[in-house]
Each structure stands twice: as C-alpha cells, then as structure tokens.
C-alpha positions as CSV (number, residue, x, y, z in Angstrom):
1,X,0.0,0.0,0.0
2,X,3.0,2.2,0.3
3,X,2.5,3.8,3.5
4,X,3.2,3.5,7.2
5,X,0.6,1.8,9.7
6,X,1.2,3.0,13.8
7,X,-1.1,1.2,16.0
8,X,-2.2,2.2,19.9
9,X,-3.4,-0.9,21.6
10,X,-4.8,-0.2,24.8
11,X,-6.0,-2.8,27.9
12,X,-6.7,-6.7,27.1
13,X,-5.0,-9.7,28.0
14,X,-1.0,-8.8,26.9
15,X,-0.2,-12.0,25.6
16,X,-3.5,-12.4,23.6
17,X,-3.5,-8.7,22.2
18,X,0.8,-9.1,21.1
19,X,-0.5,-12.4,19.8
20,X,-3.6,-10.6,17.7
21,X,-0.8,-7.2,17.0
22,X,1.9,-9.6,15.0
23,X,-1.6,-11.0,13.2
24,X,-2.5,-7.4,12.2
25,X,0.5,-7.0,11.0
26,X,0.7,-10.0,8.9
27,X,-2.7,-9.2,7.4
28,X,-1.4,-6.6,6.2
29,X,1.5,-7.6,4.1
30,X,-0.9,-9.7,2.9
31,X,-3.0,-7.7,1.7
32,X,-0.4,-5.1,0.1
33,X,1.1,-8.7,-1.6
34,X,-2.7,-9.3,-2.6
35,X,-3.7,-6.1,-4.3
36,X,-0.9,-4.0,-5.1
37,X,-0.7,-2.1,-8.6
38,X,2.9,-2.1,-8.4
39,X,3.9,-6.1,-7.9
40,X,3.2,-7.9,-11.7
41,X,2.5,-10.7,-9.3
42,X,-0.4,-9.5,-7.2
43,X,-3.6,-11.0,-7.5
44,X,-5.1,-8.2,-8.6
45,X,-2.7,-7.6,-11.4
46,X,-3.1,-10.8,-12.9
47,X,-6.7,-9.8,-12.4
48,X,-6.9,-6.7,-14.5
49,X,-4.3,-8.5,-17.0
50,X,-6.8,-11.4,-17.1
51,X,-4.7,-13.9,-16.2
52,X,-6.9,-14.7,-13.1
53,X,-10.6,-15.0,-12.6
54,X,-12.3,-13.5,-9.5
55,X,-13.4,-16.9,-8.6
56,X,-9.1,-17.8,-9.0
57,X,-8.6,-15.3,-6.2
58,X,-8.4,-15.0,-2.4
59,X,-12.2,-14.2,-1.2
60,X,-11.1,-11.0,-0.5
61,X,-10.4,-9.6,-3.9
62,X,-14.3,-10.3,-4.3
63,X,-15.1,-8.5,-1.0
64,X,-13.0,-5.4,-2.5
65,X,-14.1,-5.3,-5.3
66,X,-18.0,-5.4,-4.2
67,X,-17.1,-2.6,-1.5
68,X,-15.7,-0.6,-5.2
69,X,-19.0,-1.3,-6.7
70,X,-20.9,0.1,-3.8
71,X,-19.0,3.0,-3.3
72,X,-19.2,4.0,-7.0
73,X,-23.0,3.5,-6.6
74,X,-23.3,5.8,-3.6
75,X,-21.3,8.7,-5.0
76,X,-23.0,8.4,-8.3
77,X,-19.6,7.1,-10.1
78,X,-17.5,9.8,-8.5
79,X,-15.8,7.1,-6.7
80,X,-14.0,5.1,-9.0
81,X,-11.8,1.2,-8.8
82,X,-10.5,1.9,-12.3
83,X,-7.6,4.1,-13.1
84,X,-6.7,4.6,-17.0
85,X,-8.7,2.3,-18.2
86,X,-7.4,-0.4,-15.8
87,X,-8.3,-2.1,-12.7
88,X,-7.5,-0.4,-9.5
89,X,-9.0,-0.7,-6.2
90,X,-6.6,0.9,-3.9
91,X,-9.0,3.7,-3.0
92,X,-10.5,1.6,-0.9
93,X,-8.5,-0.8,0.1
94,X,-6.4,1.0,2.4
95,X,-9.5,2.0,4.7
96,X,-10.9,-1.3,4.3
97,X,-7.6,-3.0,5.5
98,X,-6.7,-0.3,8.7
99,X,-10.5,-1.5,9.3
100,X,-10.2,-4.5,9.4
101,X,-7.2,-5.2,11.4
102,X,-8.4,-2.4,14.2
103,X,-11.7,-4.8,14.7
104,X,-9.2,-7.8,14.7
105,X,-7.3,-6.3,17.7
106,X,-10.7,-5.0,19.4
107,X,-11.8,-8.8,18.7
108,X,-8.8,-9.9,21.0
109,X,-10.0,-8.2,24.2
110,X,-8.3,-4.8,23.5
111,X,-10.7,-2.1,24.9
112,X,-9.1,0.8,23.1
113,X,-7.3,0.8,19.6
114,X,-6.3,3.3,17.3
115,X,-4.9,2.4,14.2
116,X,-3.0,4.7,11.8
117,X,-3.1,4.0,7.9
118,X,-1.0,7.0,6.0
119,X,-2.8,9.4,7.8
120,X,-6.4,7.6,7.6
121,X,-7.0,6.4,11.5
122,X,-9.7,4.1,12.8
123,X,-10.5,4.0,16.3
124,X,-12.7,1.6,18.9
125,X,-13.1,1.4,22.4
126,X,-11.3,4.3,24.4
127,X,-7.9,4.9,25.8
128,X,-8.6,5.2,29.1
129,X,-11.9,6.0,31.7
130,X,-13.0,9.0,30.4
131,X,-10.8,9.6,27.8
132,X,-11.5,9.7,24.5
133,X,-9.3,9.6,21.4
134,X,-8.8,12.5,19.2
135,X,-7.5,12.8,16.3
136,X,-5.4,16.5,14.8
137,X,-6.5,17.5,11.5
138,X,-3.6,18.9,9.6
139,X,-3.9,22.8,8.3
140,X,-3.4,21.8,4.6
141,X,-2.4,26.0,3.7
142,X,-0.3,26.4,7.0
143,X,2.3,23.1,7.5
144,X,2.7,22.2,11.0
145,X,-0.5,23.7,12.7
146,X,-3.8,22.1,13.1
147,X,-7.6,23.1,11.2
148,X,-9.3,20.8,13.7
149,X,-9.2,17.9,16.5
150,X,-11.8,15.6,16.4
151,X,-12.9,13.3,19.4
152,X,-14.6,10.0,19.7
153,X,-16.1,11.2,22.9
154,X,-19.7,9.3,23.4
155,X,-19.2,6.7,20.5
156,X,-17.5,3.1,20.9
157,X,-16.0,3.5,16.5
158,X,-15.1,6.2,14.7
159,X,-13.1,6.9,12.0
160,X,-10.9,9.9,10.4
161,X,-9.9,10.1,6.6
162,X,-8.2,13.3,4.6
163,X,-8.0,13.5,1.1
164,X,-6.1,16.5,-0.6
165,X,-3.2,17.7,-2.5
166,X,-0.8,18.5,0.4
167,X,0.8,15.7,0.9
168,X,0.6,13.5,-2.1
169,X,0.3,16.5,-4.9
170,X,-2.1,16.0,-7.8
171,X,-3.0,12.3,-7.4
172,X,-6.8,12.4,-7.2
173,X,-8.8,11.6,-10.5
174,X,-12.0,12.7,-11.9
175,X,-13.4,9.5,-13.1
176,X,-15.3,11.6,-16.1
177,X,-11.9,12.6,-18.1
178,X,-9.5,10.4,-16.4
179,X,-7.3,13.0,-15.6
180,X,-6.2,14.9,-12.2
181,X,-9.7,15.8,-10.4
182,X,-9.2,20.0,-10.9
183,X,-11.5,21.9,-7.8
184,X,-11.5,24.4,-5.8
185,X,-10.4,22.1,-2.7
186,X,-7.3,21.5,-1.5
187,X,-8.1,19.1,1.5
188,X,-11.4,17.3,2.6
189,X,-11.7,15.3,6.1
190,X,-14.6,12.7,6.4
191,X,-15.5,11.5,9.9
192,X,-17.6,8.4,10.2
193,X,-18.3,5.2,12.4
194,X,-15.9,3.0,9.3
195,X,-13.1,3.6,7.6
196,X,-13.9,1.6,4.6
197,X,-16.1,4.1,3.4
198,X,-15.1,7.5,4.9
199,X,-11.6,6.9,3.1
200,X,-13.5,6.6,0.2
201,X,-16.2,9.5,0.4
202,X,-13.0,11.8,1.5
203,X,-11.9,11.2,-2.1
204,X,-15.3,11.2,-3.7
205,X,-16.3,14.0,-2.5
206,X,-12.4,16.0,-3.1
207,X,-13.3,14.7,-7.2
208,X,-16.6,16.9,-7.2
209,X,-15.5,19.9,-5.4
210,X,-16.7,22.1,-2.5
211,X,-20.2,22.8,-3.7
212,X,-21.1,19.3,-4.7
213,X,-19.3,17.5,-2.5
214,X,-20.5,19.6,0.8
215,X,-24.4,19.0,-0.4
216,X,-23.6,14.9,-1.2
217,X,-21.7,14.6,2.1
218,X,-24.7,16.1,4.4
219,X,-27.0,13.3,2.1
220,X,-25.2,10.5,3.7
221,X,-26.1,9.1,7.6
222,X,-23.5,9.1,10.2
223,X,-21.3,11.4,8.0
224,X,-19.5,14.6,9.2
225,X,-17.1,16.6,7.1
226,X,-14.6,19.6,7.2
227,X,-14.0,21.0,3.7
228,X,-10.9,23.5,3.1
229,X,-10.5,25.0,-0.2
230,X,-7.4,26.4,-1.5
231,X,-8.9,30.6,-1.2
232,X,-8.6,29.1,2.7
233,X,-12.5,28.9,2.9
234,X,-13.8,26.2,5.7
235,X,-17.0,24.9,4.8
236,X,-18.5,21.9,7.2
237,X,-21.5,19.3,7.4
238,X,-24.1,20.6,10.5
239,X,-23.1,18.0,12.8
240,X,-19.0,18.3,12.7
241,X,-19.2,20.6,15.9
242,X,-20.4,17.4,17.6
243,X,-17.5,16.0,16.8
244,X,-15.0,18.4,17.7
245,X,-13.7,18.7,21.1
C-alpha cells in the first residue's frame, strides 16, 4: 500500500492482544502482496491483466471489489476502482484494511485501539476512563498547525480520513476525463463510524468539489465533514461541531 501503519493498543489480556498485534501485521502484508498495482504478481494484477478470474482469487479480492461497486454507486460514479482504463481498487483498500485489522485487535479483548493508515485512522473502544481519542486534522495552507481535532467522545467507533493535494500533490482523479480531479479544494476530512467508506467518500467528494461535495456529504447518515478550499475557505457538514472537542 505504500504507507506506514502505527497502532495504539490499549488494555486486554497482553499476551493475547501481542498475539492478535503480529496478526495485524501480517494481514497486512498480505493484503499489500494481494492487491498491489505495483507487484506484476499481485492477485489483482493478474486480475486486471486477465490472467486470473475473480473466482481464482483469495475471497477478498471479491469482497473489494464489491465494496468498489458500492462505493461508485453511492457517490454516483465519483468514486472510482478503475484508473486509466485499468483495474484499480486501492481507493479503498487502504480504509478497508486499517479497518479491518483495528476490529481484529478489538476482537482480541483490547478495549481501546487506534490504528494509523498513512494518515487515515480508525479507532474503537477508548484509551482510558473517560478519555476519549482524538484525532489532529492537519492545516493543509499552513504546514505544521492544526484546522481541527476531532474526538470519539460518546461513540465506541469512529473513524478519520483526509484527502487533498498537500501531501501527495495532484493524485486524485476525476473518473469523467481520467485525468487529475481539478477543484476548488485542497483538502477534505470525512468523519464516520468506518473507515472503509469515509476513506472513500473523503476522495469522492475532493473529485466533485466544495459545492457538490459539501451537499452529497450532508446526504449521507453518520457522515461529518470539514472541507478546506485552497482561497482558505472552511465549509462543514451541521453536525462536525459534535464531533470536535
């Protein structure tokens, strides 16, 4: 996936929460070995080369690949698993993977984990009696400071995902020319109970722009977002407030 995963694994049994940690970890070499666009040899390079069926492949190239599907449907096509013409889930497979393993460690009898996917974090349980987690949301126009902090304060999941031009430059597409997505954004943060899909509406709604995107984000349930665009105008869902602390 080309990025770095942190983790903060909070209370459980030790030895079964180290035990369920060097699992995480495993998955998710796995999956990078699975689905990346840069090994010849991945599963899902052989897929979009047609050397393999679906069918051929681990189950969880078709459990991708129908989270794609339903993610394109939702955001009207503005979300999209194909890049030049060719196959290319990643968009979602890094939320669905720093997901998944969180709820693997919560699964072992952890009561707070946060888990840290390039930047996209997922988080269950708390870190402490009355302590939620919070999560900084980087000032895309001034480097170092923050534009937010949100908090999980009240809620047992929630999840944090960014997608912009700061870090990574021009990489988002618009799925109608195929070419760099060209808005008036330069960052949009999605907060949601799952990663899998706040990942993906992050990038969604970055591809239609501050207008659209703002109006489709309030649409969906469970869905907070803070919108900067690059004239350093804020623009937020009603509910983000709730969320801020």
């Amino acid at each position: 996936m080309g990025t770095v995963f942190s983790f903060d694994v909070r209370g459980g049994e030790p030895e079964a929460v180290r035990t369920a940690l060097e699992e995480a970890v495993a998955q998710l070499h796995r999956v990078d070995k699975v689905f990346s666009t840069y090994r010849e040899d991945s599963q899902i390079s052989r897929l979009a080369r047609g050397e393999l069926t679906v069918e051929e492949c681990d189950p969880e190239v078709a459990e991708v690949l129908g989270l794609c599907a339903e993610a394109e449907r939702v955001s009207d096509g503005w979300f999209s698993s194909t890049y030049e013409g060719r196959l290319d889930p990643t968009g979602i497979v890094k939320g669905w993977s720093t997901e998944r393993v969180a709820r693997h460690l919560a699964a072992a009898g952890a009561t707070g984990v946060s888990v840290n996917g390039g930047g996209d974090v997922q988080l269950l349980g708390a870190p402490g009696t009355h302590r939620p987690w919070r999560v900084g949301v980087s000032d895309p126009l001034r480097p170092g400071s923050l534009a937010a902090v949100v908090s999980a304060a009240g809620v047992d999941e929630l999840s944090v995902a960014t997608s912009g031009t700061a870090e990574r430059g021009a990489h988002i597409v618009d799925p109608r020319t195929g070419r760099s997505a060209v808005t008036d954004l330069v960052a949009v943060t999605v907060v949601g109970p799952r990663l899998t899909w706040v990942d993906a509406w992050a990038t969604a709604a970055f591809a239609m722009g501050s207008r659209e995107g703002l109006t489709w984000l309030e649409s969906l349930p469970d869905i907070e977002a803070l919108l900067i665009t690059a004239g350093d105008e804020v623009r937020c869902t009603g509910g983000l407030a709730q969320r801020l602390g």
